[in-house]
C-alpha positions in Angstrom: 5.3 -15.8 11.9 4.1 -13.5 14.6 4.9 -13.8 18.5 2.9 -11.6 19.8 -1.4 -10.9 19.7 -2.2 -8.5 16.6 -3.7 -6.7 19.6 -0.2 -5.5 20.4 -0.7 -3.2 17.3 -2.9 -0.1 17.3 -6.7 -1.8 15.7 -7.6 0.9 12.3 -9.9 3.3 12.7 -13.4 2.3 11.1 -15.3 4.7 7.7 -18.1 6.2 8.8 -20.6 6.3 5.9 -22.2 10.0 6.3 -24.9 12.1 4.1 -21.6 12.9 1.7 -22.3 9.9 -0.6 -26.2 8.6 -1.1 -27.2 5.7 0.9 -26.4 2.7 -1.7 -22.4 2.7 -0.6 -23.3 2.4 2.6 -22.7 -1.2 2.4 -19.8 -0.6 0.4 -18.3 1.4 3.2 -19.3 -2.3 6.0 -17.1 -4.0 3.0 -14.1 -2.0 2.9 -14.4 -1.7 7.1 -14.2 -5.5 7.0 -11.5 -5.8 4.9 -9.2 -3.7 6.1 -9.9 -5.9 9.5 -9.2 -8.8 8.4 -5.8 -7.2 6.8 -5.2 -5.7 10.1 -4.8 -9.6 11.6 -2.5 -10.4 8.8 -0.1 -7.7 9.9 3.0 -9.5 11.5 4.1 -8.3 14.8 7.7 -10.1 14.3 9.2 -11.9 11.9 11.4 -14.6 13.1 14.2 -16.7 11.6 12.5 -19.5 12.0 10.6 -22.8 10.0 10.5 -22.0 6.3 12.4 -18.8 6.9 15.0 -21.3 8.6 16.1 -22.6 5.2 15.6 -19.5 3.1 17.0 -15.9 3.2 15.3 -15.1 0.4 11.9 -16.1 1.6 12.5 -14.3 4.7 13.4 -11.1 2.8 10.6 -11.1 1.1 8.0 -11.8 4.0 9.9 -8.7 5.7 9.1 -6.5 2.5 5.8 -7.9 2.1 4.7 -7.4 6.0 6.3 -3.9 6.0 3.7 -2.7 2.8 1.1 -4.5 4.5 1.3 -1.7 7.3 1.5 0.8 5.5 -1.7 0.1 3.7 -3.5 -0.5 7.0 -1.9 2.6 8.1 -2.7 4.7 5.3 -6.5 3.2 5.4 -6.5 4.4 8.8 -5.3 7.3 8.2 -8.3 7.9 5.7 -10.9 7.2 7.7 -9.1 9.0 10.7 -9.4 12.1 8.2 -13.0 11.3 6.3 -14.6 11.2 10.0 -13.5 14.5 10.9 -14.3 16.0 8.0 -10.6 16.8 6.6 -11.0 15.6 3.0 -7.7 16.9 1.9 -6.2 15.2 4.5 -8.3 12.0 3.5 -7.2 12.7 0.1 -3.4 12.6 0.9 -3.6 9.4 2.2 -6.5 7.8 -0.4 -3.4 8.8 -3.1 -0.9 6.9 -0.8 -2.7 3.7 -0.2 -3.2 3.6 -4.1 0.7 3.9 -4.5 1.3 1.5 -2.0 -1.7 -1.4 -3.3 0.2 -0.8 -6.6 3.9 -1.3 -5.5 2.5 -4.1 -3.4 1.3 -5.6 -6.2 4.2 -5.5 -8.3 6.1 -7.5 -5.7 3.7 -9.8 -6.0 3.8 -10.7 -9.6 7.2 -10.1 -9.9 8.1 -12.8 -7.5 5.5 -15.5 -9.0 7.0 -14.7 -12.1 10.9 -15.3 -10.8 10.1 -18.4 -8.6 8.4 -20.2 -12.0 11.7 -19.1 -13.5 13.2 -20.5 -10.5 15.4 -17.1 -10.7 17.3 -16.9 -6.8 19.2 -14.1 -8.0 16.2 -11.8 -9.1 13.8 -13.1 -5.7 17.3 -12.0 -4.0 17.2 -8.5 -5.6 13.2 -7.8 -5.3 13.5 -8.5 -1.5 16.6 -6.6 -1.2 16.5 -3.8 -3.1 12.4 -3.3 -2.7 13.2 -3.2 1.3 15.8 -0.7 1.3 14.6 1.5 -1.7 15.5 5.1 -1.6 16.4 8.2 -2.9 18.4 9.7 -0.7 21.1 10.7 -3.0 24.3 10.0 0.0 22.8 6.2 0.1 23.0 5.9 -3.5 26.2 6.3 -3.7 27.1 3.5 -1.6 24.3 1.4 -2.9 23.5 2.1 -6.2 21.1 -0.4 -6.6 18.3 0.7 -4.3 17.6 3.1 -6.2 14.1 3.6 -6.2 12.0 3.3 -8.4 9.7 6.5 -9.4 6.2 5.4 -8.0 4.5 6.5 -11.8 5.6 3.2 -12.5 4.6 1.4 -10.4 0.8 2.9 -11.3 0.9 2.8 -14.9 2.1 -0.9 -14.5 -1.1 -1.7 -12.0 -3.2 0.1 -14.3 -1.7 -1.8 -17.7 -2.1 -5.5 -15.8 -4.4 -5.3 -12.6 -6.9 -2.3 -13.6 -8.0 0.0 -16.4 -8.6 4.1 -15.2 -6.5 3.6 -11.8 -4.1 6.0 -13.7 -6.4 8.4 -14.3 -7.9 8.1 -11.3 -4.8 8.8 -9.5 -3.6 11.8 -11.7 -7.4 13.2 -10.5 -6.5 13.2 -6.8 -2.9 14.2 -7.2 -4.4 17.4 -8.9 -5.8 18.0 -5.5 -2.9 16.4 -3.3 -0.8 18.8 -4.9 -1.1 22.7 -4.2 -2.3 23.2 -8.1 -6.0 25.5 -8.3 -7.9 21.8 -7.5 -5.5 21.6 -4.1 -6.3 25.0 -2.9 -8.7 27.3 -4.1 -11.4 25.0 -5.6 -11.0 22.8 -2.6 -11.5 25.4 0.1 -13.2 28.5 -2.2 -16.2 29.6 -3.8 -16.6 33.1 -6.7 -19.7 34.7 -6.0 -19.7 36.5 -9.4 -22.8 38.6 -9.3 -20.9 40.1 -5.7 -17.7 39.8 -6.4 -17.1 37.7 -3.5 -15.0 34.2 -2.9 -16.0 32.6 0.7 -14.0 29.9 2.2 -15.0 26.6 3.8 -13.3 23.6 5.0 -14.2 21.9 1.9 -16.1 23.8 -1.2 -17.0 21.0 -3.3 -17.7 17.8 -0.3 -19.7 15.1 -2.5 -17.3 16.1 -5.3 -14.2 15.2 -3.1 -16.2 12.1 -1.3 -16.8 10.7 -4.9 -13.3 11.0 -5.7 -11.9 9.3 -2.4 -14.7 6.3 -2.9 -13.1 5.4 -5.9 -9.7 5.4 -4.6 -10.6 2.4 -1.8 -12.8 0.8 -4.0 -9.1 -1.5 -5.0 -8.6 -2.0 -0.6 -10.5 -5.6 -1.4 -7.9 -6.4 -3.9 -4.9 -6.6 -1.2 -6.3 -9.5 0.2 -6.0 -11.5 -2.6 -2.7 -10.3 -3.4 -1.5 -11.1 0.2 -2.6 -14.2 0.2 -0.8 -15.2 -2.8 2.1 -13.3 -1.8 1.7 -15.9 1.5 1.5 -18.5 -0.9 4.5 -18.0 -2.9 7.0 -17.3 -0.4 6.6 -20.3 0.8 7.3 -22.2 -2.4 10.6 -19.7 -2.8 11.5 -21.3 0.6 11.3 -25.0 -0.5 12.8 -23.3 -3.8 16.1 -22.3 -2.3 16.1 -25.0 0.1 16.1 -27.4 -2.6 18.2 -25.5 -4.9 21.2 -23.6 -2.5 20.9 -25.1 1.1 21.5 -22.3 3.5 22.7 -23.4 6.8 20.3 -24.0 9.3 21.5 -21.3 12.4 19.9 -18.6 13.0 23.0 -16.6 13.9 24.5 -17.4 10.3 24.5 -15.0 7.2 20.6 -15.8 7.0 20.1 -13.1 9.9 21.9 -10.6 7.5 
């Protein structure tokens, strides 16, 4: 799938366990490092029209989508730890809130298209691959393409919460509270009352086990991609011999299977 070294792509940045969380998730910390490694090799540097992609558009489609949220959750993992070792836990929180939409939307995909290939549905892999690539909500595109409209990402985190994982909901509404600029984003992230002076003092973070806690629990689901990818692997490589055996496409690379 990939012509080029993974090393052509910039290696994530590694969590640094510090005296913010006690010393039992340390190790917890070594296995999220780890995992996030290993996903970082998965990451496709090009996708070519090629093998089972050869004989299936729709399993190329899909591999495109797929390898696309795969950066993003290494991106947004790196991105964490980027902000968690320099101390920026709003930052950290930002993209801890991110990588949870993204592990949800990615898991989704994934049980959407196990579900259509046992159907042996080619219209509905077609539309999850195309219309989960191009999703938007830029109002001028859906005009011309109604259909990628996207989907509001609440969705996508009640569903993971309904079929993958009990609290991830809740859990998520907790750190929006403080992604967003409510009182949790702003002045009981940065401020403390000194009532008996009447004096509120400012700090880079007020509250920094609090916040740590709250960002532990969001990667505690970054082993869960792995298995999810790995399936997702798995199954678009059935769709392939799928549409191969059900629609031939022609075998050029130049054909409408490039489109």
């Amino acid at each position: 799938m990939t012509s080029q070294p993974v090393s052509a792509l910039k290696a994530p940045t590694e969590l640094q366990w510090d005296d913010r969380l006690p010393a039992k998730e340390r190790a917890a910390f070594a296995t999220w490092n780890a995992c996030i490694a290993r996903l970082n090799e998965e990451r496709a540097v090009e996708i070519n029209i090629s093998g089972p992609f050869l004989k299936s558009k729709i399993a190329w489609k899909l591999a495109t989508y797929q390898h696309a949220l795969l950066h993003r959750v290494v991106a947004l993992a790196d991105g964490v730890a980027v902000n968690w070792n320099g101390r920026s836990m709003l930052g950290a929180m930002l993209c801890a809130r991110a990588l949870m939409e993204t592990i949800a939307v990615l898991s989704f995909v994934e049980r959407s298209a196990a579900a259509l290939y046992e159907r042996e549905d080619l219209g509905g892999l077609d539309a999850l691959g195309q219309n989960g690539t191009f999703a938007t909500r830029d109002e001028a595109l859906l005009k011309e393409f109604p259909e990628s409209k996207a989907t509001n990402i609440l969705t996508y985190v009640k569903r993971f919460d309904e079929k993958i994982l009990p609290g991830f909901s809740e859990h998520y509404d907790r750190l929006s509270e403080r992604c967003h600029p409510n009182a949790s984003g702003h002045y009981f992230m940065f401020a403390k009352l000194n009532r008996d002076e009447g004096r509120t003092s400012y700090s880079d973070d007020a509250a920094p086990q609090r916040h740590a806690g709250l960002i532990l629990a969001a990667l505690a689901v970054i082993p869960l991609v792995e298995t999810m990818n790995a399936r997702m692997n798995a199954v678009v490589m059935k769709i392939a011999d799928l549409q191969h055996r059900l629609a031939p496409v022609p075998n050029d690379p130049q054909s409408d299977g490039a489109g």
